[in-house]
N, C-alpha and C positions, 0 to 999 in steps of 0.2 A: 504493500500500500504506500511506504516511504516511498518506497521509488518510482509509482507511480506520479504520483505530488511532487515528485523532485523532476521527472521529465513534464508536467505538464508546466510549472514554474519555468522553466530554463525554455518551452515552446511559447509561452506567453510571455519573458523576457523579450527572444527573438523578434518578433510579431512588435511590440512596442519599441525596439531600437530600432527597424528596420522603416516601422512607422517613423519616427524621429527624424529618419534623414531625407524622407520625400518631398520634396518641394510643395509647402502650398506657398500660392503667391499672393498679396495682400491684395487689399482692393485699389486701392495707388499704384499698384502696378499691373493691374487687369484694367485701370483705365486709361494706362501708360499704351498698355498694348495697343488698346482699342483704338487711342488717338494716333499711335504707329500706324492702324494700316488705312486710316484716312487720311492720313499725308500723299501717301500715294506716289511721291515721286522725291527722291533725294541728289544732294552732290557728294562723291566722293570722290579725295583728293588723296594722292601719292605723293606727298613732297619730304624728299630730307636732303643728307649732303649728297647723295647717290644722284642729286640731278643734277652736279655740278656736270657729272661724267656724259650726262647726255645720251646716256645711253639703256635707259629702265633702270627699274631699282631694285635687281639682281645681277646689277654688275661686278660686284665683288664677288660672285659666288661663281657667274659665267666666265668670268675674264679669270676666274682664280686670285685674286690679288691679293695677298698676304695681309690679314687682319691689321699689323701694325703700320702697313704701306697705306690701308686703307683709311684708319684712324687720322691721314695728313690732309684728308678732305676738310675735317672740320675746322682747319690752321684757317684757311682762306674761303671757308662761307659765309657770305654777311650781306642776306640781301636786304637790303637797304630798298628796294624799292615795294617793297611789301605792306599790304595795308589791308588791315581786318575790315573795315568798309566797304571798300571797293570789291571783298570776296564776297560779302552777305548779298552786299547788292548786285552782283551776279547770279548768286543764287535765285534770289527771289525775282529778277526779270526773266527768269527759265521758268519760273511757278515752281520752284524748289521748295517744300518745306523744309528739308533739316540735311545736316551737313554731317558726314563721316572722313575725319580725318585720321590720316598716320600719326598714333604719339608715341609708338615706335615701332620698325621695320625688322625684318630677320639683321640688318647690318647691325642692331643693336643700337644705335644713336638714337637719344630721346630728345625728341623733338618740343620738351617742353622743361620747363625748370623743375629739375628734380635733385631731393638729397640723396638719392640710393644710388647716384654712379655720378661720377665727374664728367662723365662723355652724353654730355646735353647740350643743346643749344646755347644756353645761358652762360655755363662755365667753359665750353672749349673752342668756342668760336667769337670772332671779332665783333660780331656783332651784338652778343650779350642782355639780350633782351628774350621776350619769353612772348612767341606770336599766336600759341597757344592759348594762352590767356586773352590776349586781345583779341581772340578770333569768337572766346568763349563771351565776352564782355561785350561784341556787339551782337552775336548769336543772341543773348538776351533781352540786349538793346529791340531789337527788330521782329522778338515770337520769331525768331529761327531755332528749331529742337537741335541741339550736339549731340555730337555720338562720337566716342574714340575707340580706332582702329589699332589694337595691341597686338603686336607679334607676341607666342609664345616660345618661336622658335628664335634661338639664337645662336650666329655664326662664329661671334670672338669671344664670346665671355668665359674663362678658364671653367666656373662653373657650371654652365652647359654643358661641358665639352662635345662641342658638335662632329659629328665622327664615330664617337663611344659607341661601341655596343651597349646595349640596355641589359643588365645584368637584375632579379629580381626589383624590375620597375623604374630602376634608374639606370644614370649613366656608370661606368665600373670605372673612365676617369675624370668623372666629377664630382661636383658636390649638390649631388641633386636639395638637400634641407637649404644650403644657402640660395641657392636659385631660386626654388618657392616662396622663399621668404624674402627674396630680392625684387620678384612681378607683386608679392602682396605690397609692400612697402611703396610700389610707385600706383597701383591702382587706388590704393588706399589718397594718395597724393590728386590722381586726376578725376577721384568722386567727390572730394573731401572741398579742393579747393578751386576748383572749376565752376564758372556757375552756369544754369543752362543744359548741365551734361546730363541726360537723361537712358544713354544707351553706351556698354560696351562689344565693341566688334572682332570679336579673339579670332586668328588666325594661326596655321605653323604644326595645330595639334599631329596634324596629318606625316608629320617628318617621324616623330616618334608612336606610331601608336601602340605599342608594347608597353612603351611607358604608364607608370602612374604618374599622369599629372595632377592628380588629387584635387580635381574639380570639385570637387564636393566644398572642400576648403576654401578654395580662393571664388566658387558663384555665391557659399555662405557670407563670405568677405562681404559681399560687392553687396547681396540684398541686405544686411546687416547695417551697411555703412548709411546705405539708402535703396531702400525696397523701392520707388519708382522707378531706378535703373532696369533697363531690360538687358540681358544678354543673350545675346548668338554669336556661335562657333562655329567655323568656316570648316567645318572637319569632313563634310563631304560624307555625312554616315546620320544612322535617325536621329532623331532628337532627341537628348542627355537629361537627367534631369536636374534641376534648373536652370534650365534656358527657358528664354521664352520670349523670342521668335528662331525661326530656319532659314537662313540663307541657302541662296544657291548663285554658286560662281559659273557666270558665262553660259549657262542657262534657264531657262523658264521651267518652273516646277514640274517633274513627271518628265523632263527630257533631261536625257543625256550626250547631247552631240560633243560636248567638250572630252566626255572621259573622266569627268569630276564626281557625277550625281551617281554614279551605279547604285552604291549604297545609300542614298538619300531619299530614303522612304519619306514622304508625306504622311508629318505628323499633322495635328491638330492645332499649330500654336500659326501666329503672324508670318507672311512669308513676306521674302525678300529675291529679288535677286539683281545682278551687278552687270556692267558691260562695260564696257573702256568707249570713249568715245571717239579712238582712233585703236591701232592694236598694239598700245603698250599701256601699263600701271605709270610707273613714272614716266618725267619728262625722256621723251623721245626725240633726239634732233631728226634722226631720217625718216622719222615715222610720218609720212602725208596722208596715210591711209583715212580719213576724216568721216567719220560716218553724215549722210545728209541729216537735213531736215527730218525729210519721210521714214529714214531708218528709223532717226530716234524715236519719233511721234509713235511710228509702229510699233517696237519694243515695248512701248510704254505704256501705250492701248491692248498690247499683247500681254502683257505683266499684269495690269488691270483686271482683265478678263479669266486670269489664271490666280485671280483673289489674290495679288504680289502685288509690293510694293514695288517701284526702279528704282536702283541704286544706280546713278551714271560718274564715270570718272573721267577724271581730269589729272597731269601731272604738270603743273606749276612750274616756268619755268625759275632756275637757281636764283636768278635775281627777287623772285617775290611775283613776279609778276605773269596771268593770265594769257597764251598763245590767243591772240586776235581770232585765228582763224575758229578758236574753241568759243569767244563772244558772239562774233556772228553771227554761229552757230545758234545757238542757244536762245539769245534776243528773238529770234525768228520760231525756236517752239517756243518761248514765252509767250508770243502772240498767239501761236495756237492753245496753248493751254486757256487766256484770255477768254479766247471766243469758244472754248469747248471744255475748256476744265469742270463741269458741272456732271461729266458724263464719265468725270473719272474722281474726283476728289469724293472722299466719304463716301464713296460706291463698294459693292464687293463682288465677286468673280464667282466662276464655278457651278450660279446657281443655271447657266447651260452651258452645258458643254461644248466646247469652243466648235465651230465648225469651220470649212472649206473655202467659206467666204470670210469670217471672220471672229469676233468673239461678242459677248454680251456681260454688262455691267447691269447693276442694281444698284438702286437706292430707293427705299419707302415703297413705294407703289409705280415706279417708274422703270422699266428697261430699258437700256441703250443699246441698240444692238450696233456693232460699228464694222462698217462693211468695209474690210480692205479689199477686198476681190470681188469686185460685184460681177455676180453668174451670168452666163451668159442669156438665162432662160427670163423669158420679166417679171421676176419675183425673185424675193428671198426668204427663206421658208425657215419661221423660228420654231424651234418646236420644246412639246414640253412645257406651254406656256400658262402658270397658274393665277387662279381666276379670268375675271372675263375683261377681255382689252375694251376700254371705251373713247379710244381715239389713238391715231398713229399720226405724228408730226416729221417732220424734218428739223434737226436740231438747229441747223443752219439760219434759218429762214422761218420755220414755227410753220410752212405751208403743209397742208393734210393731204393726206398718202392713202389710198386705195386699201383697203385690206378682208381678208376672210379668214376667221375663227372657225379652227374645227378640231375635235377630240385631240388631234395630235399635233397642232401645232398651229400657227398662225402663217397666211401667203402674206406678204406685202409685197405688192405691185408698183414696180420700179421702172414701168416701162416710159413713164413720163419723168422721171429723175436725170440729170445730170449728175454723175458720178465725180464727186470728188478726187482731187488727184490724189489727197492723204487719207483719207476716213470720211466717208457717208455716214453720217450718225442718223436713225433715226429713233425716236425716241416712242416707247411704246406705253401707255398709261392705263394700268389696272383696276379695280376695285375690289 
């Protein structure tokens, strides 16, 4: 009988510790989330000393360059022409809500003032100032939400030692306890004293995953510090517990063309996903590759449709300042967000499944169906459409569109439409 009571004790211990370490999330940060995926469209920027090189921000790791050859970048970086207004206000002429920057890279250099390494902006370059902060301080100024982009992988730091075999969870010649304690000590730095920051963006897991990186510990950290913070892990595998939202790099949720997603089952939490807006993370001198107008608007109407928010990126160049050809850019979907961001902002995806022609957003009692491919046939046929449609408009223009409701799906006749060159939005209104 003792030892019955003695295993049901030790089975109801289990059960209660096991219970202990499972994420619930507050309510501050279930309506962190919520305001996450009605944003709907972000900036994310790649800038450290790695664009001095001009060449992405794996060029120490590409070119091989000797950790302490590399460490001379920060001798002569000091952009000086750098100005945390002029980035906000880039943002928000794109209809950006919130902005994801690097506050530090696999190269290890912290891009913001920190006391847990002398290799920061602040302390090892000329320039001495902390852009981080000012970026954070107009980010608030302007209701633009921040979010920092943390490597967890790192290329020079002895205790990392990148290279190592992972011997029972760590590295065999590192020091994996001081490393933990070295990412706590600076997230602790850009929750604590940041303001504005509402999201961290982990990256790197994916280089060790044999490893214990004792997530548990450092997402405890972070909702501790400040439970509206959200975080998501770029680890390309399901969702961890606590996290809470999933990204996906370089593709759109449920696809895998990059080689990233295999294991990124679709969970339940906010989604995300990323795209460069030419084809490199940091500044690229030979990179012309410039995605249009219509690219980005599509991705983003695609991201929409697939309940994702866009994460689009930018690499700065080393002086501080914005590649022109990325303004133009952008100023031009800022207008179309303008005249059409109703059909994406606070909307959610999923609720049909994308089709052939295009995808379909919601909000309240409203569908936007948004036609990238308009069929050759004159209609486009939404289906699956619940309760009953009481008027089909043209977003554009507000003029009424033809249409026939039947068990499986709605016609709308587009034979009298002028098909947009980016998106035919029409807007479909329920009861």
């Amino acid at each position: 009988m003792l030892k019955k009571l003695t295993l049901i004790f030790l089975l109801l211990y289990c059960a209660l510790a096991n219970a202990q370490t499972t994420y619930t999330p507050t309510a501050d940060n279930l309506e962190t989330r919520q305001h996450f995926q009605d944003m709907k469209f972000g900036l994310f920027i790649h800038w450290g000393i790695y664009s001095e090189m001009g060449a992405g921000e794996w060029v120490m790791h590409d070119r091989n360059i000797p950790y302490n050859n590399y460490k001379r970048l920060a001798d002569f970086f000091n952009p000086q022409s750098f100005n945390a207004k002029e980035w906000v206000q880039f943002a928000k002429r794109a209809g950006m809500k919130y902005i994801t920057i690097t506050s530090r890279h696999h190269d290890g250099f912290s891009m913001f003032g920190t006391k847990a390494s002398p290799y920061n902006i602040v302390d090892a370059t000329p320039y001495h100032k902390d852009p981080l902060m000012e970026l954070a301080q107009e980010c608030q100024k302007e209701g633009i939400e921040l979010h920092f982009y943390y490597s967890l992988l790192d290329w020079g730091r002895p205790d990392y030692a990148f290279g190592s075999p992972i011997v029972n969870g760590a590295p065999a010649n590192g020091d994996w306890d001081s490393y933990i304690k070295f990412m706590k000590d600076q997230l602790t730095e850009l929750i604590t004293k940041y303001p504005a920051v509402k999201g961290i963006w982990f990256d790197g897991y994916w280089e060790r995953t044999n490893a214990n990186w004792r997530l548990d510990e450092i997402y405890g950290l972070i909702h501790k510090l400040n439970p509206t913070v959200i975080i998501g892990n770029n680890h390309h595998e399901a969702v961890k517990d606590g996290e809470d939202f999933q990204m996906f790099e370089k593709d759109l949720p449920g696809g895998n063309t990059t080689g990233f997603s295999g294991k990124s089952k679709i969970g339940e939490l906010p989604l995300e996903t990323c795209e460069t807006i030419n084809n490199s993370w940091g500044f690229n001198i030979n990179d012309r590759s410039y995605k249009s107008v219509k690219q980005i608007v599509q991705y983003l109407v695609n991201a929409a449709g697939h309940n994702a928010n866009f994460l689009l990126n930018i690499g700065p160049m080393p002086n501080g300042k914005i590649q022109p050809e990325f303004a133009d850019t952008l100023v031009l979907v800022g207008n179309w967000m303008q005249k059409n961001g109703e059909s994406i902002y606070g909307t959610r995806g999923n609720v049909i499944a994308p089709q052939q022609w295009g995808v379909v957003t919601s909000k309240n009692n409203t569908l936007y169906a948004h036609v990238l491919n308009m069929p050759q046939q004159p209609y486009v046929f939404v289906p699956s459409v619940k309760g009953k449609v009481t008027k089909v408009t043209l977003l554009s223009d507000g003029r009424s569109i033809k249409y026939r409701q039947l068990p499986e799906g709605v016609f709308v006749y587009t034979d009298n439409l002028k098909p947009d060159a980016i998106d035919t939005i029409i807007e479909l209104t329920t009861n």
